[in-house]
Each structure stands twice: as C-alpha cells, then as structure tokens.
Phi, psi and omega in degrees: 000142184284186216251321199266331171281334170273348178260359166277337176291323178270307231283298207308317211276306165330311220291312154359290184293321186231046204321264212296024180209007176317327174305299186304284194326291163347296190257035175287121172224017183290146188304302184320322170313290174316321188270348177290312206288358193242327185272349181259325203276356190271325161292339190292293170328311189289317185288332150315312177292336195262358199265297169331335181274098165291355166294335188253045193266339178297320174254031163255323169298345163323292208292282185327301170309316228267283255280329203272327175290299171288346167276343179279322148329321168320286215307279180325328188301285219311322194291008220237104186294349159303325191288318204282011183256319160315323194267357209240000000 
C-alpha cells in the first residue's frame, strides 16, 4: 500500500476508532498527524496478519498495544492547543 493510501487509511480507521475526535482526525493535515495515522494503519496491519497464526498470539498483543498507544498519541496531538489553532 502506498504511503498516502496508508495515512488515508489510518485516518479513516482512528477516525472509527476514536468517534469523539472523528472532526479533528478528519480535517488534520499537520506532517505529524499523518504519519501517526500511517504508523497505526502499518500496526493494524502487521497485528492482522499475524492474528491468525496462534504461535503469534504475544505478538499481536504487541501489536494491540503499539495500536493502543498511537490512539493515545492521537488523542493527545488533537488536545494540544497549538495543533487545534493551526486547524481553526
């Protein structure tokens, strides 16, 4: 997946994910924003492939964390009155 198809990808799926921030994910367009929304659709992804496989069940809970992590990352970027002033 390309790199701009993969931060539209995340974005939608944060957006998804994260319902009460869905405005902000949406109209984001700070470099930081993106590549955190490129780096969670690149964990979704890696813990999918890996989620069938039961030999990999430690490292899809990695994977869950990483995923869990980059939505608190989300959340905090959006909360940051420098980012919501840039956006407004």
């Amino acid at each position: 997946m390309a790199r701009s198809n993969r931060r539209e990808a995340g974005r939608r799926r944060l957006a998804m994910r994260l319902p009460h921030m869905r405005t902000l994910i949406m109209a984001a367009r700070d470099p930081l924003q993106l590549e955190l929304f490129e780096a969670y659709q690149m964990a979704v992804e890696a813990r999918d492939t890996l989620r069938g496989r039961p030999s990999n069940s430690k490292l899809v809970r990695e994977y869950d964390e990483t995923c869990f992590e980059i939505e608190q990352h989300v959340i905090r970027a959006m909360q940051e009155p420098s980012y919501t002033q840039r956006t407004n």
